[in-house]
py3Dmol code that shows the C-alpha trace and the ligand (Angstrom):
import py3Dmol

protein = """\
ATOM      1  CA  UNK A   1     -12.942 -62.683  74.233  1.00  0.00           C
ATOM      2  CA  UNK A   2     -12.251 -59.379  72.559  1.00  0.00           C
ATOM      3  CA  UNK A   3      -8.716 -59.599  70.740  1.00  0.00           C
ATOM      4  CA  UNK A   4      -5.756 -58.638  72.791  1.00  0.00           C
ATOM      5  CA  UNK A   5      -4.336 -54.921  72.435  1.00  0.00           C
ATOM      6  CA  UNK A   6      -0.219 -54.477  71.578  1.00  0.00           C
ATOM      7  CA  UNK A   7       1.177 -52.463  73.921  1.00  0.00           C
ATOM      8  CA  UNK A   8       4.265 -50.508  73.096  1.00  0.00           C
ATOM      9  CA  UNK A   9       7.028 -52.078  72.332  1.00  0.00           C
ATOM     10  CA  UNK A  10       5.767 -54.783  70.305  1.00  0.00           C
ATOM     11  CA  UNK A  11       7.972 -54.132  67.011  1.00  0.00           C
ATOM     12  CA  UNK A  12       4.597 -55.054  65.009  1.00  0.00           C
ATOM     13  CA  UNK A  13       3.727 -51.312  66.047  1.00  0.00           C
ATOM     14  CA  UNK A  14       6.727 -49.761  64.037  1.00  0.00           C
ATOM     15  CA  UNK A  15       5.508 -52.199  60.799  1.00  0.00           C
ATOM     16  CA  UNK A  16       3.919 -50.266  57.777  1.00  0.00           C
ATOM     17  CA  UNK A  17       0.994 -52.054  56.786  1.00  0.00           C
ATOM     18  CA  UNK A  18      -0.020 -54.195  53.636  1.00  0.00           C
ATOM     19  CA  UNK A  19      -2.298 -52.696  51.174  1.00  0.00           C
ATOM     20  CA  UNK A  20      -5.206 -54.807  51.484  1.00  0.00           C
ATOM     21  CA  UNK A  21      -6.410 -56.114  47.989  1.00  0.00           C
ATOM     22  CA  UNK A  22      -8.677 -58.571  48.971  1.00  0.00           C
ATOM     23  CA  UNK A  23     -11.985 -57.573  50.818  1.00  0.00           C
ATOM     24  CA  UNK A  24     -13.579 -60.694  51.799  1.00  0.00           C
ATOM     25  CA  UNK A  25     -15.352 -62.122  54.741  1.00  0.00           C
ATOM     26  CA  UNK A  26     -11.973 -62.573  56.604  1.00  0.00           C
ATOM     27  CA  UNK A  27     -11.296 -59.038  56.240  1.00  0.00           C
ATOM     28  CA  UNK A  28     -14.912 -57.842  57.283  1.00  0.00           C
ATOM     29  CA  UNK A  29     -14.400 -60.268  60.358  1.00  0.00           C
ATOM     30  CA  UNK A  30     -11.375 -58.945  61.524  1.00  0.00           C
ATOM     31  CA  UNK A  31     -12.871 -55.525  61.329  1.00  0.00           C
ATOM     32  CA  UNK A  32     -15.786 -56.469  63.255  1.00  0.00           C
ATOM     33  CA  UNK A  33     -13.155 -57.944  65.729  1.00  0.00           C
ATOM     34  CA  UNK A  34     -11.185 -54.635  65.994  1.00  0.00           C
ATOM     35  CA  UNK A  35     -14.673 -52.537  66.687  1.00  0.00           C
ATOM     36  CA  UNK A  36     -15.688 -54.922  69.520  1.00  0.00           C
ATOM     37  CA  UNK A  37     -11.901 -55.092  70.975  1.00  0.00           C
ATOM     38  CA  UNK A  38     -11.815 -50.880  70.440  1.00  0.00           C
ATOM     39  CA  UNK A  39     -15.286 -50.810  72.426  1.00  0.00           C
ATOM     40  CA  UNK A  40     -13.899 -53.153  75.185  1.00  0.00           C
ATOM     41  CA  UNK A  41     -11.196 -50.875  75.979  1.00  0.00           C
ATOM     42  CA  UNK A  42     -13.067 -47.666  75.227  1.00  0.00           C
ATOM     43  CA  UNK A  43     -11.066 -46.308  72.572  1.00  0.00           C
ATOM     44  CA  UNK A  44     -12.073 -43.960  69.804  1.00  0.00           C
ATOM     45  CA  UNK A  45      -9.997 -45.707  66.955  1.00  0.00           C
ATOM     46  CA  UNK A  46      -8.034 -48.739  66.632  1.00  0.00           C
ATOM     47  CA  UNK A  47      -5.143 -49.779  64.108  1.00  0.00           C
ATOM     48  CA  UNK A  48      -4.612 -53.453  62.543  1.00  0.00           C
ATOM     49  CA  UNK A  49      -0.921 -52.959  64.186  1.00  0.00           C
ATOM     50  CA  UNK A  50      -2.503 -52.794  67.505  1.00  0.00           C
ATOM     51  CA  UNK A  51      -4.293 -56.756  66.898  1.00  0.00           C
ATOM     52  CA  UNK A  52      -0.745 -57.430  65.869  1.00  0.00           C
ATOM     53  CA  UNK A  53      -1.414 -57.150  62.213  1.00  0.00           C
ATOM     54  CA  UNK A  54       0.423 -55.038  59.416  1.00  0.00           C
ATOM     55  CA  UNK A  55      -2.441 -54.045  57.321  1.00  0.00           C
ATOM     56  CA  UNK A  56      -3.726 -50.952  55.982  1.00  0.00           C
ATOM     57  CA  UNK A  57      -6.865 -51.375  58.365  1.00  0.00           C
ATOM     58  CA  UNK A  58      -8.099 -49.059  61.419  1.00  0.00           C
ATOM     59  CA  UNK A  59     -11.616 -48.571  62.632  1.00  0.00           C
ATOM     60  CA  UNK A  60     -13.386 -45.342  64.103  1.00  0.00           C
ATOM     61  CA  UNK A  61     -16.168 -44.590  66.488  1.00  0.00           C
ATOM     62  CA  UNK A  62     -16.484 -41.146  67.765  1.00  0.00           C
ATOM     63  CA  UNK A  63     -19.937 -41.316  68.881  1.00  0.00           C
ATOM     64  CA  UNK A  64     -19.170 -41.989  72.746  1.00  0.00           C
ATOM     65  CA  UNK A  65     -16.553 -38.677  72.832  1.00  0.00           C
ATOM     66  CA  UNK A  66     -19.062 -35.801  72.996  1.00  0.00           C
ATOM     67  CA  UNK A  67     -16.599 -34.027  71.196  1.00  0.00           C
ATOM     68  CA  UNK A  68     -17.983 -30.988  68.416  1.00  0.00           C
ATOM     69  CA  UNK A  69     -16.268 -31.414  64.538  1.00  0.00           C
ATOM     70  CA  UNK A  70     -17.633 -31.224  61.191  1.00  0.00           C
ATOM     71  CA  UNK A  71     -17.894 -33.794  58.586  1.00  0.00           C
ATOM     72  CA  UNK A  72     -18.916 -34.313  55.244  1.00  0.00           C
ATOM     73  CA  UNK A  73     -18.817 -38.210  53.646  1.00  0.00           C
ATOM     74  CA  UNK A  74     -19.381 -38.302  50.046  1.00  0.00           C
ATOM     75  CA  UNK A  75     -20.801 -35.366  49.901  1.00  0.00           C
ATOM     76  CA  UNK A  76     -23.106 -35.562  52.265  1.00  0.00           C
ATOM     77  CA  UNK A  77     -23.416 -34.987  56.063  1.00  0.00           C
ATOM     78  CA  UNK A  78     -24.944 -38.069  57.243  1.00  0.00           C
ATOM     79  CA  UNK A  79     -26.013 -38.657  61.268  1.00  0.00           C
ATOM     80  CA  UNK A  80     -22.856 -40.391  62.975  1.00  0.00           C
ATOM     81  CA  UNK A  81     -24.875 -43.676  63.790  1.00  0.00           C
ATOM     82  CA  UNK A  82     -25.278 -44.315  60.219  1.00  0.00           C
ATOM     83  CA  UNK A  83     -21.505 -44.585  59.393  1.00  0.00           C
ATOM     84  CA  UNK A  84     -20.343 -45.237  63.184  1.00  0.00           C
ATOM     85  CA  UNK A  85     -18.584 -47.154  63.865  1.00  0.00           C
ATOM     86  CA  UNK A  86     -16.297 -46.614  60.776  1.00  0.00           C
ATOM     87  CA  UNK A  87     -13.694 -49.473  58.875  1.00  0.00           C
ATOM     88  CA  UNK A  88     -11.387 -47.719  56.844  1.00  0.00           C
ATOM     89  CA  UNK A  89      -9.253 -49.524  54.311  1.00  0.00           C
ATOM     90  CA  UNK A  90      -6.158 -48.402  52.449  1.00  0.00           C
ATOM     91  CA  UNK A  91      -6.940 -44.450  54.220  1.00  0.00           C
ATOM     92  CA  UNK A  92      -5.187 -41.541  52.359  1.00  0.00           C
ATOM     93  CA  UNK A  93      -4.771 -38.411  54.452  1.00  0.00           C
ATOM     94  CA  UNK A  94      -4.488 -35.348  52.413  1.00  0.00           C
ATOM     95  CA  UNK A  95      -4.439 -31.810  54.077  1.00  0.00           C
ATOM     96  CA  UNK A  96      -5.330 -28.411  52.455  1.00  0.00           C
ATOM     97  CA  UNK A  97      -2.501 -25.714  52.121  1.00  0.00           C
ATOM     98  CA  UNK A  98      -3.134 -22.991  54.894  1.00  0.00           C
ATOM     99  CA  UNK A  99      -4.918 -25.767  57.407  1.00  0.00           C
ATOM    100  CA  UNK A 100      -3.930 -24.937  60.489  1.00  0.00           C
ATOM    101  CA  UNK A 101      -2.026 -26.735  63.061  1.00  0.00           C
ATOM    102  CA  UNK A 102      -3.267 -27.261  66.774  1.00  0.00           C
ATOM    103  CA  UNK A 103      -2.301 -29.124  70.053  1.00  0.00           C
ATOM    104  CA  UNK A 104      -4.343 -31.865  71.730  1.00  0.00           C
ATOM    105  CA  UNK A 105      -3.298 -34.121  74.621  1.00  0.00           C
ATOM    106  CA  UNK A 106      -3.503 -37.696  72.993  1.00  0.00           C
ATOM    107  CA  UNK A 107      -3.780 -41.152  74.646  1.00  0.00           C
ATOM    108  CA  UNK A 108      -3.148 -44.306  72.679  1.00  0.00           C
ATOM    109  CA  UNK A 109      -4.079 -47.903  73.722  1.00  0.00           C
ATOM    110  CA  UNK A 110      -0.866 -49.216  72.991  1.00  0.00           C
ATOM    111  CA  UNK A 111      -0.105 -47.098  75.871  1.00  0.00           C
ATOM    112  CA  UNK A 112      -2.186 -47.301  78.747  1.00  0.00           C
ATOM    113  CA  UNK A 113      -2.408 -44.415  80.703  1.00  0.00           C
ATOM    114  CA  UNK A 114       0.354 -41.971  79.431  1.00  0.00           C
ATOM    115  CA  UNK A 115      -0.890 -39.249  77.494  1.00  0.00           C
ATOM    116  CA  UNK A 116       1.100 -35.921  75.970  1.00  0.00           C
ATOM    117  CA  UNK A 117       0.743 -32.776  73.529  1.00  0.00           C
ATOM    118  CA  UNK A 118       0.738 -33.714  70.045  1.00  0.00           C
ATOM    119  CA  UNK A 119       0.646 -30.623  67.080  1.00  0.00           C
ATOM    120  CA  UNK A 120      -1.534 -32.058  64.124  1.00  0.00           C
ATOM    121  CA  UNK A 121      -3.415 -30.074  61.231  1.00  0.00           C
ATOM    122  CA  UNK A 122      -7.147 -29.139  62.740  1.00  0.00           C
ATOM    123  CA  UNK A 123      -8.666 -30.246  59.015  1.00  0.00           C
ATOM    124  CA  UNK A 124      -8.179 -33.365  56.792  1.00  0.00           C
ATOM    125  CA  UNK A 125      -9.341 -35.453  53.753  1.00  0.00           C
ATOM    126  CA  UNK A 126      -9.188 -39.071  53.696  1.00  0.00           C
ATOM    127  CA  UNK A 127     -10.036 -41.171  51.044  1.00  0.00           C
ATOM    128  CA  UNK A 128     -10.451 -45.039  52.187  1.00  0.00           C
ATOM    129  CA  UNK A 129     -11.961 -48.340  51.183  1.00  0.00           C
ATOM    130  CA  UNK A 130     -15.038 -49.803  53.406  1.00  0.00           C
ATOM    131  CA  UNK A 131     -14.711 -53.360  54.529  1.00  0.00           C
ATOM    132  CA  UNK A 132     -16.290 -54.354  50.873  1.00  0.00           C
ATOM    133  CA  UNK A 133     -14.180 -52.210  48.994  1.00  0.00           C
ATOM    134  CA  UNK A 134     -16.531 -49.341  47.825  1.00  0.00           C
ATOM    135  CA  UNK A 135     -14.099 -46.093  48.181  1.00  0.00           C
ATOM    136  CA  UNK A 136     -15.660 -42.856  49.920  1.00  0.00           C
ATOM    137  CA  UNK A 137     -14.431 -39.485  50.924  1.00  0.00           C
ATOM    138  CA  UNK A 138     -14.427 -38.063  54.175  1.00  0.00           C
ATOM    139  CA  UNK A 139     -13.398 -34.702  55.346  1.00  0.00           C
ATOM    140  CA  UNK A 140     -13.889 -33.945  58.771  1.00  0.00           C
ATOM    141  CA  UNK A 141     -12.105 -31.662  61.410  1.00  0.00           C
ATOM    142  CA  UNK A 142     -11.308 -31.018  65.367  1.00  0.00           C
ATOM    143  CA  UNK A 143     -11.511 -34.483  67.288  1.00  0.00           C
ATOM    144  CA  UNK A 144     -12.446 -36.977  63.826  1.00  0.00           C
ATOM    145  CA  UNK A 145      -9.208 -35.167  61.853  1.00  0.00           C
ATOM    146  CA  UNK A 146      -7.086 -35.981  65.169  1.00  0.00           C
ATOM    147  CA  UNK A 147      -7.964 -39.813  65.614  1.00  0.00           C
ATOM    148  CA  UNK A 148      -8.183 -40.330  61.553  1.00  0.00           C
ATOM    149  CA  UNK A 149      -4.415 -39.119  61.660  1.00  0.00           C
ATOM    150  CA  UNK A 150      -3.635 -40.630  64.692  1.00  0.00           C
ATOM    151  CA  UNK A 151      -4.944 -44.116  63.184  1.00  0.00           C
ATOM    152  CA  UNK A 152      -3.510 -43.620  59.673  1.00  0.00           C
ATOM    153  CA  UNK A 153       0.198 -42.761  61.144  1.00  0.00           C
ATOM    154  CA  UNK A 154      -0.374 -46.828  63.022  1.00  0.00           C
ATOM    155  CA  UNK A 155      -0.872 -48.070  59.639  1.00  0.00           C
ATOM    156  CA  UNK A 156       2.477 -46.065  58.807  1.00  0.00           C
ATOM    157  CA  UNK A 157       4.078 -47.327  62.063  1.00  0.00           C
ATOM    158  CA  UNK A 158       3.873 -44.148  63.462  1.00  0.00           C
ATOM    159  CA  UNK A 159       3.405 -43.624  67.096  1.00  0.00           C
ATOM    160  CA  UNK A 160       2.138 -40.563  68.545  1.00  0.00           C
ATOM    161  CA  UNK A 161       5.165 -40.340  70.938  1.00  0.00           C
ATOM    162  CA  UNK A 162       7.064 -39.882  67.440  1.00  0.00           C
ATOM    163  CA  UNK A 163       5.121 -36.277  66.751  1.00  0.00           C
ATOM    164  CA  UNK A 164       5.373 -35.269  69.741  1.00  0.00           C
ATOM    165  CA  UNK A 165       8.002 -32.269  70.308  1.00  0.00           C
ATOM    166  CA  UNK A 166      10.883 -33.337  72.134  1.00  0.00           C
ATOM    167  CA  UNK A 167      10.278 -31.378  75.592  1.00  0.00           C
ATOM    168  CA  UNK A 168       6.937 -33.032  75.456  1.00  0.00           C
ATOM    169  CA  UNK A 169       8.327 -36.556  75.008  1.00  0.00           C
ATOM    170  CA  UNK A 170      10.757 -36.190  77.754  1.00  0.00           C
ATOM    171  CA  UNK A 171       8.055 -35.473  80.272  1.00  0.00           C
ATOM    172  CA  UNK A 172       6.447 -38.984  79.943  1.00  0.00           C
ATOM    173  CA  UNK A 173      10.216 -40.835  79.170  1.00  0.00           C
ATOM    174  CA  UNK A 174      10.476 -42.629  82.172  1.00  0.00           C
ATOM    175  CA  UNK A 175       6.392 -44.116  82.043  1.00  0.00           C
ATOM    176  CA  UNK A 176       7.459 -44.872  78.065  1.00  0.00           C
ATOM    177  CA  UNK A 177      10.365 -46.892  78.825  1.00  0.00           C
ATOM    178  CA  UNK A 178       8.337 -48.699  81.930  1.00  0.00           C
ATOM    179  CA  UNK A 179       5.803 -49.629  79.523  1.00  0.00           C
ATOM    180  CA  UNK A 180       8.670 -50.998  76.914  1.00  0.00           C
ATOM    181  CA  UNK A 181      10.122 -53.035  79.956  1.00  0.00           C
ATOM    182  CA  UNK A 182       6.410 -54.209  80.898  1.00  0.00           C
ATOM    183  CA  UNK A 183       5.969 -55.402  77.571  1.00  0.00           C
ATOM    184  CA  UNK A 184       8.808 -57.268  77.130  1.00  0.00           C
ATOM    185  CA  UNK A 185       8.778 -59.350  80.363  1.00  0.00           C
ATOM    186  CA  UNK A 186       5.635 -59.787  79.070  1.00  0.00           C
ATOM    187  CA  UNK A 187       6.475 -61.267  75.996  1.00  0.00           C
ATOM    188  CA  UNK A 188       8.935 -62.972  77.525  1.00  0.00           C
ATOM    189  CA  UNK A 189       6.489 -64.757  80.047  1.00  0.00           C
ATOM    190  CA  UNK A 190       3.978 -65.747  77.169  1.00  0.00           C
ATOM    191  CA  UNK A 191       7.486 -67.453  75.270  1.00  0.00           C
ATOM    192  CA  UNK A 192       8.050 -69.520  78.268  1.00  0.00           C
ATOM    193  CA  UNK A 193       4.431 -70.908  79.412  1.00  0.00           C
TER     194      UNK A 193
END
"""
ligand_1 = """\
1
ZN
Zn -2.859 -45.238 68.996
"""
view = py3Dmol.view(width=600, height=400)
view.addModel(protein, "pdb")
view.setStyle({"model": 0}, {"cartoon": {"style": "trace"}})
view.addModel(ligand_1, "xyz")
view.setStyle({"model": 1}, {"stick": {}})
view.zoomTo()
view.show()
């Protein structure tokens, strides 16, 4: 069974994650783990927070998304299968001055089925650790940039419905505080069986 998704609420989304120093085969199995759970559910990325762990740990796969965006990884440009799906340790998002800024409804697992604007820079850097530690550099743009900073901000414990401008949060308040109530009784229910 694919491990269980943390829906909003939990307050393990709003934990900043551990730097991971160890990369071992625990570490490489929970990755694996977070791929096959992101795949389940059809996501593009997936944070450790969202397997209800605080660790600087969220993997990537954009090759289902038919989406257009550049990339270069160490230098290179190499085909999407042959770094797809991606594990990215310890990420560091950098942005260039003068990168500009555009909007892009966003969906998050951690909250099924609401979706909103969110503004983010079009262009980004990241510099992360693979599951056995060997740093790389990737810059990308358009749809990669967008779930790299969308992922990264998780590891923060930063939720997407905390970018989002206020007359955009208010339009999905009411499914946002559902969901919060949903998770709870949830919780709840799981204390009690
Ligand atoms: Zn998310």
């Amino acid at each position: 069974m694919a491990l269980p998704i943390v829906h909003y609420n939990d307050p393990i989304l709003h934990k900043k994650g551990a730097k991971v120093v160890l990369f071992d085969g625990a570490l490489a199995q929970l990755a694996q783990e977070m791929i096959a759970a992101m795949q389940a559910a059809e996501g593009i990325g997936l944070a450790a927070q969202q397997v209800g762990r605080a660790l600087m740990l969220c993997v990537v796969d954009l090759r289902a998304a038919k989406a257009e965006f550049n990339w270069t990884l160490d230098g290179a440009r190499p085909p999407l299968d042959l770094f797809m799906p991606m594990v990215l340790v310890n990420p560091e998002v950098s942005v260039a001055p003068g990168t500009d800024d555009y909007i892009y409804e966003e969906g998050c697992l951690s909250f099924p089925k609401i979706r909103g604007d969110v503004v983010r820079p079009d262009a980004i850097t990241v510099k992360y650790q693979d599951e056995r530690g060997v740093p790389h550099v990737l810059t990308c743009d358009d749809l990669l940039a967008r779930c790299v900073q969308h992922e990264v901000d998780h590891l923060n414990g930063v939720l997407f419905i905390d970018r989002m401008e206020k007359k955009v949060r208010a339009l999905i308040d009411d499914d946002v505080k559902a969901l919060a109530k949903e998770t709870r009784a949830a919780a709840r229910a799981a204390k009690v069986s």
